[in-house]
N, C-alpha and C positions, 0 to 999 in steps of 0.2 A: 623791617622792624628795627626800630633804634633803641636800645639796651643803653641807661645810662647806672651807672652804681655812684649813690651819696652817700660818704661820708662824713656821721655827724661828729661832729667835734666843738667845743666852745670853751673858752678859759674861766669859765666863770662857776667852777667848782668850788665848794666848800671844804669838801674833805682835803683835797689836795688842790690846792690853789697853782691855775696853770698846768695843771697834767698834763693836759695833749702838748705840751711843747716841753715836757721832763724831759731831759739829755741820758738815754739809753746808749753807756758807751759812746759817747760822740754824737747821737741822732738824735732828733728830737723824735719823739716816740708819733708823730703823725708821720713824718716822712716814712718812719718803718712799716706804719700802718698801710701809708698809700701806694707804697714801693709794692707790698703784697698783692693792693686789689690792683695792680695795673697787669699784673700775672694774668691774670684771673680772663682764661678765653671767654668771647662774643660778647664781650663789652668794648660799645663804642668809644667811650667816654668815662673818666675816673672821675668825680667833683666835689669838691669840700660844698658840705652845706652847713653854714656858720650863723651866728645871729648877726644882727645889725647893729648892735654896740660898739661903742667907743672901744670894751674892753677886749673886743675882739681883732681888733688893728694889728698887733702884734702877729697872732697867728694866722691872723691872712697874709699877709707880709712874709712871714715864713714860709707857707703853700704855694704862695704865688712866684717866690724864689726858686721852686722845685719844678716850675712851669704847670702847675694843677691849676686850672681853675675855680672859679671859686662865688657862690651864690650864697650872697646873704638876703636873712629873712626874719621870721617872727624869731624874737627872740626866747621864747618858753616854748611855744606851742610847735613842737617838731612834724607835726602830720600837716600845718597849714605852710611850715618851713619846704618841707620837700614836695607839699603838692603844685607851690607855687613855684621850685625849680622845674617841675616837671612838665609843667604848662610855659614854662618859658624855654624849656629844651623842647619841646614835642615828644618826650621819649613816650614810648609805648610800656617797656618795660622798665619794670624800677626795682633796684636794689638798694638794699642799706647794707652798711655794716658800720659800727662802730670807732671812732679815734680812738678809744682804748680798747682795741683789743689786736695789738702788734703782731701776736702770732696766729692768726688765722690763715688755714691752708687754701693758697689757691687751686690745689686742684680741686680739694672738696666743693667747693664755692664753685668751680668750670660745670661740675659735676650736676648739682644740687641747679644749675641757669638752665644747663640741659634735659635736666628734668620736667625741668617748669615748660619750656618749651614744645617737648617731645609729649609731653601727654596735655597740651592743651589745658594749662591750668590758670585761676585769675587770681589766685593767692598761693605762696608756698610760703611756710616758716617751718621752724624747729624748737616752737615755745611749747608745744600742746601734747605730751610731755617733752623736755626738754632730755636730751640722752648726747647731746655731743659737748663739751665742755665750756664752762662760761664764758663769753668773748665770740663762739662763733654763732652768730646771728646770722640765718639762711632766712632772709627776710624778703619777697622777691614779689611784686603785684604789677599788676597791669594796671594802665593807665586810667582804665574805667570803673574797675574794684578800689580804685587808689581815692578817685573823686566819689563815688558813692560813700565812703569813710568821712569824706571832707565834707560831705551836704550833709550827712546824716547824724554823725557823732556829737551830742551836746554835751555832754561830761566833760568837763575839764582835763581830767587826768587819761581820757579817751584821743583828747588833743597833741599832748604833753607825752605820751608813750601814742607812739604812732600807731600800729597793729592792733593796741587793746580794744581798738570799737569791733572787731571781729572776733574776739575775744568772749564777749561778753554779748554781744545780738545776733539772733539768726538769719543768715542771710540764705538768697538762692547762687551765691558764686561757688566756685568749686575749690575747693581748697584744701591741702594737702599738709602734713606733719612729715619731715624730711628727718627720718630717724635711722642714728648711726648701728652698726650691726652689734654694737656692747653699750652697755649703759657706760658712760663716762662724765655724765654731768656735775659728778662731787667734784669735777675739776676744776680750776680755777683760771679762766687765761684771758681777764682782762682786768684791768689797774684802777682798781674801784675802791681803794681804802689804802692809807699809808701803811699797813702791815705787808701791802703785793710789791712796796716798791724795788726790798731787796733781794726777792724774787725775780723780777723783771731785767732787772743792772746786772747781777750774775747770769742769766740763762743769755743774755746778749753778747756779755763778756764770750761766754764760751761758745755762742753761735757763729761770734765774728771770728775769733781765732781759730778757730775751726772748719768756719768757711760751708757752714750747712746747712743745706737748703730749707728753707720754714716751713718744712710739711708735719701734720700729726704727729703720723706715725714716728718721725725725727725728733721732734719736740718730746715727747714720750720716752723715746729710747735716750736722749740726754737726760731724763731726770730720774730714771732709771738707773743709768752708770755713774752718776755724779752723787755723793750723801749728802753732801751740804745741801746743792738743790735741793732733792729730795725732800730731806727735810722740811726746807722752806713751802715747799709746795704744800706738803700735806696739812703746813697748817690754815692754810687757807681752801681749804676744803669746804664743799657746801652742802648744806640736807638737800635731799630729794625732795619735788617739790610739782604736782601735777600741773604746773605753768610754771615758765621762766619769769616771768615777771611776780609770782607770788615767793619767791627767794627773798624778796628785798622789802624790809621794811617804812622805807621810805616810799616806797611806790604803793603797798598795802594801802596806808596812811590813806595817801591820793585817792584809791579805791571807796575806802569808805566815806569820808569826803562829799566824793559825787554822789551819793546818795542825800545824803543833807543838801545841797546843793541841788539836785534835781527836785526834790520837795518843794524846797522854798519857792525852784521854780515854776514847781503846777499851782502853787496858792499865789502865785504873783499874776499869775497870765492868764486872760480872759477869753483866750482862743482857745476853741474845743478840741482843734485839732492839737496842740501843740500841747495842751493837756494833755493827753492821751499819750503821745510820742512822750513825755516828760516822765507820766508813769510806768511805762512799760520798761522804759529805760533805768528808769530806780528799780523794778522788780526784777529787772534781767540778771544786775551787778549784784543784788542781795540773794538770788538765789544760785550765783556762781558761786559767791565768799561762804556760802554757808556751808556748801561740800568739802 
Protein backbone atom coordinates (compact mmCIF):
# COMPACT_ATOMS: atom_id res chain seq x y z
CA UNK A 1 0.00 0.00 0.00
CA UNK A 2 1.60 3.28 -0.99
CA UNK A 3 0.58 6.29 1.26
CA UNK A 4 1.39 9.55 -0.52
CA UNK A 5 0.43 13.04 1.58
CA UNK A 6 -0.42 16.34 -0.82
CA UNK A 7 0.25 19.42 0.08
CA UNK A 8 -1.86 22.00 -1.31
CA UNK A 9 -0.31 25.25 -1.55
CA UNK A 10 -0.41 28.18 -4.54
CA UNK A 11 0.53 31.86 -4.41
CA UNK A 12 -2.15 33.05 -5.85
CA UNK A 13 -4.03 34.40 -2.80
CA UNK A 14 -5.92 37.35 -2.52
CA UNK A 15 -6.03 38.08 0.90
CA UNK A 16 -2.55 37.58 1.46
CA UNK A 17 -0.65 37.68 -1.64
CA UNK A 18 2.09 34.85 -1.71
CA UNK A 19 1.27 33.33 1.86
CA UNK A 20 2.64 29.98 1.36
CA UNK A 21 6.11 31.40 0.99
CA UNK A 22 5.46 34.43 4.06
CA UNK A 23 9.11 34.26 5.96
CA UNK A 24 7.96 32.86 9.55
CA UNK A 25 11.15 33.76 11.48
CA UNK A 26 13.36 32.98 8.59
CA UNK A 27 11.21 29.96 6.86
CA UNK A 28 9.04 30.35 4.43
CA UNK A 29 5.90 29.00 5.97
CA UNK A 30 5.74 25.90 3.38
CA UNK A 31 8.94 24.64 4.33
CA UNK A 32 7.47 24.74 8.03
CA UNK A 33 4.49 23.26 6.83
CA UNK A 34 6.42 20.22 4.93
CA UNK A 35 9.19 19.80 7.66
CA UNK A 36 5.87 18.71 9.75
CA UNK A 37 4.19 16.31 7.28
CA UNK A 38 7.58 14.63 6.64
CA UNK A 39 7.22 13.69 10.62
CA UNK A 40 4.10 12.16 10.08
CA UNK A 41 4.77 7.92 10.18
CA UNK A 42 3.70 5.50 7.11
CA UNK A 43 3.82 8.02 4.63
CA UNK A 44 5.78 7.17 1.71
CA UNK A 45 6.13 10.17 0.17
CA UNK A 46 5.61 14.23 1.17
CA UNK A 47 4.33 16.25 -2.36
CA UNK A 48 3.62 19.85 -3.08
CA UNK A 49 0.62 19.83 -5.28
CA UNK A 50 0.72 23.24 -6.91
CA UNK A 51 -1.19 24.79 -9.96
CA UNK A 52 0.47 25.01 -13.47
CA UNK A 53 0.87 28.68 -13.56
CA UNK A 54 3.42 30.92 -14.33
CA UNK A 55 2.66 32.32 -10.85
CA UNK A 56 3.57 29.54 -9.22
CA UNK A 57 7.49 29.26 -10.46
CA UNK A 58 8.57 30.82 -7.46
CA UNK A 59 7.18 28.53 -5.00
CA UNK A 60 8.03 25.34 -6.68
CA UNK A 61 11.49 26.75 -6.96
CA UNK A 62 11.39 27.04 -3.16
CA UNK A 63 10.05 23.25 -2.53
CA UNK A 64 12.06 21.81 -4.83
CA UNK A 65 15.20 23.72 -2.98
CA UNK A 66 14.02 21.75 0.22
CA UNK A 67 14.24 18.32 -2.10
CA UNK A 68 9.97 17.95 -2.02
CA UNK A 69 8.79 17.08 -4.98
CA UNK A 70 6.41 18.59 -6.59
CA UNK A 71 3.17 18.11 -9.03
CA UNK A 72 1.50 20.53 -10.80
CA UNK A 73 -1.97 20.59 -12.07
CA UNK A 74 -5.47 22.14 -12.59
CA UNK A 75 -5.15 25.29 -11.49
CA UNK A 76 -8.67 25.93 -9.39
CA UNK A 77 -9.90 22.72 -9.44
CA UNK A 78 -7.93 20.86 -6.36
CA UNK A 79 -9.93 17.37 -6.34
CA UNK A 80 -9.00 16.98 -10.43
CA UNK A 81 -5.23 18.60 -9.05
CA UNK A 82 -4.65 15.65 -6.60
CA UNK A 83 -6.57 13.03 -8.40
CA UNK A 84 -4.32 13.42 -11.33
CA UNK A 85 -1.17 13.31 -8.87
CA UNK A 86 -2.46 10.45 -7.49
CA UNK A 87 -2.84 8.38 -10.69
CA UNK A 88 0.48 9.55 -11.62
CA UNK A 89 2.07 8.30 -8.09
CA UNK A 90 -0.27 5.04 -8.04
CA UNK A 91 -0.63 5.96 -4.43
CA UNK A 92 -3.43 3.85 -2.92
CA UNK A 93 -3.76 6.08 -0.05
CA UNK A 94 -4.21 9.79 -0.13
CA UNK A 95 -3.65 12.53 2.13
CA UNK A 96 -4.06 16.25 2.14
CA UNK A 97 -3.08 18.79 4.36
CA UNK A 98 -2.87 22.33 3.85
CA UNK A 99 0.30 25.04 2.94
CA UNK A 100 -1.21 27.13 5.50
CA UNK A 101 -1.55 25.36 8.12
CA UNK A 102 2.33 25.36 9.81
CA UNK A 103 1.41 23.89 12.97
CA UNK A 104 -0.30 20.72 12.51
CA UNK A 105 0.70 17.83 14.85
CA UNK A 106 2.48 14.95 13.30
CA UNK A 107 1.63 12.68 15.80
CA UNK A 108 -2.13 13.40 15.58
CA UNK A 109 -1.88 13.06 11.77
CA UNK A 110 0.46 9.29 12.32
CA UNK A 111 -2.49 8.70 14.53
CA UNK A 112 -5.69 9.77 12.50
CA UNK A 113 -3.36 7.40 8.89
CA UNK A 114 -3.60 4.50 11.45
CA UNK A 115 -6.84 4.83 12.01
CA UNK A 116 -7.86 4.99 8.43
CA UNK A 117 -5.90 1.91 7.91
CA UNK A 118 -6.58 -0.34 11.10
CA UNK A 119 -10.31 -0.13 10.58
CA UNK A 120 -10.53 -0.43 6.84
CA UNK A 121 -11.88 2.75 5.96
CA UNK A 122 -12.28 4.72 2.24
CA UNK A 123 -12.77 8.16 3.60
CA UNK A 124 -11.64 9.80 6.90
CA UNK A 125 -11.85 13.60 7.54
CA UNK A 126 -12.52 15.83 10.55
CA UNK A 127 -14.95 18.45 8.67
CA UNK A 128 -18.32 16.63 9.87
CA UNK A 129 -18.34 18.40 12.78
CA UNK A 130 -15.11 19.78 12.87
CA UNK A 131 -13.65 19.63 16.88
CA UNK A 132 -9.88 19.88 16.36
CA UNK A 133 -8.54 23.33 15.43
CA UNK A 134 -8.51 25.23 12.24
CA UNK A 135 -5.53 24.08 10.03
CA UNK A 136 -5.76 20.50 10.93
CA UNK A 137 -7.32 18.83 8.16
CA UNK A 138 -7.44 14.83 8.83
CA UNK A 139 -8.37 14.43 5.07
CA UNK A 140 -7.39 10.85 4.21
CA UNK A 141 -9.23 8.54 0.96
CA UNK A 142 -8.25 5.77 -0.93
CA UNK A 143 -7.62 5.74 -4.36
CA UNK A 144 -11.07 4.39 -5.46
CA UNK A 145 -13.29 6.86 -3.05
CA UNK A 146 -10.88 9.55 -4.44
CA UNK A 147 -11.71 8.74 -8.37
CA UNK A 148 -15.65 8.03 -7.63
CA UNK A 149 -15.50 11.94 -6.34
CA UNK A 150 -13.57 12.72 -9.67
CA UNK A 151 -16.36 10.91 -12.18
CA UNK A 152 -19.08 11.95 -10.06
CA UNK A 153 -18.96 15.55 -8.74
CA UNK A 154 -20.38 18.07 -11.26
CA UNK A 155 -20.65 21.21 -8.93
CA UNK A 156 -17.99 23.28 -9.32
CA UNK A 157 -17.30 24.32 -5.90
CA UNK A 158 -17.40 20.20 -5.38
CA UNK A 159 -14.16 20.49 -7.71
CA UNK A 160 -12.53 23.36 -6.11
CA UNK A 161 -12.95 22.15 -2.22
CA UNK A 162 -11.88 18.64 -2.70
CA UNK A 163 -14.07 16.34 0.06
CA UNK A 164 -17.28 18.48 -0.43
CA UNK A 165 -18.72 16.07 -3.14
CA UNK A 166 -19.00 13.68 -0.03
CA UNK A 167 -20.16 16.24 1.85
CA UNK A 168 -23.12 16.90 0.16
CA UNK A 169 -24.28 13.13 -1.82
CA UNK A 170 -24.79 9.84 -0.36
CA UNK A 171 -22.63 7.46 -1.00
CA UNK A 172 -22.09 3.41 -0.24
CA UNK A 173 -18.05 4.09 1.01
CA UNK A 174 -17.34 3.98 4.59
CA UNK A 175 -16.36 7.05 6.04
CA UNK A 176 -15.53 8.18 9.34
CA UNK A 177 -15.48 11.82 11.36
CA UNK A 178 -11.92 11.61 13.24
CA UNK A 179 -13.01 13.81 16.38
CA UNK A 180 -10.68 15.14 19.09
CA UNK A 181 -11.60 14.14 22.73
CA UNK A 182 -12.48 18.46 23.53
CA UNK A 183 -14.17 20.50 21.18
CA UNK A 184 -11.28 22.86 20.15
CA UNK A 185 -12.35 24.15 16.92
CA UNK A 186 -12.83 28.10 17.90
CA UNK A 187 -9.15 27.64 17.39
CA UNK A 188 -7.42 29.16 14.89
CA UNK A 189 -4.17 27.49 13.23
CA UNK A 190 -4.07 28.27 9.89
CA UNK A 191 -3.04 31.72 7.90
CA UNK A 192 -6.19 32.61 6.25
CA UNK A 193 -6.56 36.50 6.61
CA UNK A 194 -3.84 39.24 7.36
CA UNK A 195 -5.12 39.52 11.00
CA UNK A 196 -3.34 35.45 11.65
CA UNK A 197 -0.13 36.89 10.48
CA UNK A 198 1.06 38.31 13.84
CA UNK A 199 -0.09 35.36 15.38
CA UNK A 200 1.99 33.13 13.29
CA UNK A 201 5.66 35.34 13.45
CA UNK A 202 5.36 35.36 17.28
CA UNK A 203 4.43 31.75 18.08
CA UNK A 204 7.51 30.84 15.66
CA UNK A 205 9.52 33.29 17.27
CA UNK A 206 9.08 31.57 20.44
CA UNK A 207 8.95 27.98 18.98
CA UNK A 208 12.37 28.35 17.45
CA UNK A 209 13.96 29.95 20.62
CA UNK A 210 12.68 27.45 22.46
CA UNK A 211 13.30 24.71 20.40
CA UNK A 212 9.76 22.90 20.75
CA UNK A 213 8.50 20.33 19.36
CA UNK A 214 5.11 21.21 17.07
CA UNK A 215 2.65 19.08 18.90
CA UNK A 216 -0.94 20.29 20.05
CA UNK A 217 -0.77 19.73 23.09
CA UNK A 218 2.70 22.23 22.87
CA UNK A 219 1.10 24.70 20.79
CA UNK A 220 -1.54 25.17 23.37
CA UNK A 221 0.55 25.17 26.50
CA UNK A 222 2.64 28.16 24.62
CA UNK A 223 -0.30 30.36 24.19
CA UNK A 224 -1.39 29.49 27.34
CA UNK A 225 2.02 30.84 29.16
CA UNK A 226 2.57 33.62 26.84
CA UNK A 227 -0.36 37.01 27.13
CA UNK A 228 0.63 38.55 24.19
CA UNK A 229 0.03 35.32 22.23
CA UNK A 230 -2.72 34.65 23.94
CA UNK A 231 -4.28 37.46 23.23
CA UNK A 232 -3.49 37.43 19.54
CA UNK A 233 -4.94 34.07 19.32
CA UNK A 234 -8.28 34.61 20.74
CA UNK A 235 -8.99 37.10 18.38
CA UNK A 236 -9.03 34.96 15.81
CA UNK A 237 -11.41 32.68 17.12
CA UNK A 238 -13.99 30.90 15.12
CA UNK A 239 -18.05 30.20 15.61
CA UNK A 240 -18.91 26.55 15.70
CA UNK A 241 -20.05 25.48 12.70
CA UNK A 242 -21.67 21.69 11.95
CA UNK A 243 -18.93 21.47 8.87
CA UNK A 244 -15.73 22.94 8.45
CA UNK A 245 -16.05 24.22 5.38
CA UNK A 246 -19.50 26.08 6.33
CA UNK A 247 -16.94 28.52 8.66
CA UNK A 248 -15.99 30.48 5.56
CA UNK A 249 -17.94 32.69 3.58
CA UNK A 250 -16.30 32.50 0.62
CA UNK A 251 -16.58 28.92 0.15
CA UNK A 252 -20.72 29.33 1.29
CA UNK A 253 -20.86 31.62 -1.66
CA UNK A 254 -19.28 28.65 -3.90
CA UNK A 255 -22.10 26.38 -2.37
CA UNK A 256 -24.83 28.35 -3.31
CA UNK A 257 -23.58 28.99 -6.75
CA UNK A 258 -23.71 25.42 -7.61
CA UNK A 259 -27.12 25.33 -7.39
CA UNK A 260 -27.69 27.95 -9.97
CA UNK A 261 -25.16 26.32 -11.86
CA UNK A 262 -26.59 22.93 -11.77
CA UNK A 263 -30.07 24.32 -12.85
CA UNK A 264 -28.90 25.93 -15.69
CA UNK A 265 -27.23 22.77 -16.30
CA UNK A 266 -30.45 20.35 -16.43
CA UNK A 267 -32.24 23.11 -18.80
CA UNK A 268 -29.27 22.97 -20.99
CA UNK A 269 -28.75 19.11 -21.42
CA UNK A 270 -30.90 16.90 -23.31
CA UNK A 271 -29.73 13.74 -21.73
CA UNK A 272 -32.10 12.10 -19.45
CA UNK A 273 -29.66 10.63 -17.58
CA UNK A 274 -27.61 13.63 -16.83
CA UNK A 275 -30.68 15.44 -16.09
CA UNK A 276 -31.38 13.56 -13.27
CA UNK A 277 -27.66 13.45 -11.90
CA UNK A 278 -27.91 17.47 -12.37
CA UNK A 279 -31.05 17.52 -10.20
CA UNK A 280 -30.45 15.43 -7.59
CA UNK A 281 -27.17 17.12 -7.19
CA UNK A 282 -29.04 20.64 -6.81
CA UNK A 283 -31.46 19.03 -4.22
CA UNK A 284 -28.63 17.28 -2.16
CA UNK A 285 -26.70 20.93 -1.63
CA UNK A 286 -30.04 22.88 -0.88
CA UNK A 287 -31.10 20.50 1.42
CA UNK A 288 -27.61 20.36 3.33
CA UNK A 289 -27.53 24.48 3.36
CA UNK A 290 -30.92 24.61 4.66
CA UNK A 291 -30.04 22.93 8.09
Amino acid sequence: MKTILYVLARLGSSRIPKKNILDLNGIPMIIRTLNQAKKINSVDEVVLATTDLRADDELVSIVESADVRVFRGHPEYVLDRVYSASKYDSADIIMYAGGDGPLIDYELYSDALNYFINNNLNFLTSYEPQTYPGGYDFNIIDNKSLEYAYRNALAPSQRINMFSFFTFNETQIKKYNYSYKTDLSHYHFSLDNPEDISFFQLIFKLIDSGKIDITLDNTLSLIESNDELNDLCKKLYKPKATNALFNSVHIMKGFFKDIEYLINAYNLTEDDYKKKQYLVQAKNIAKILSK
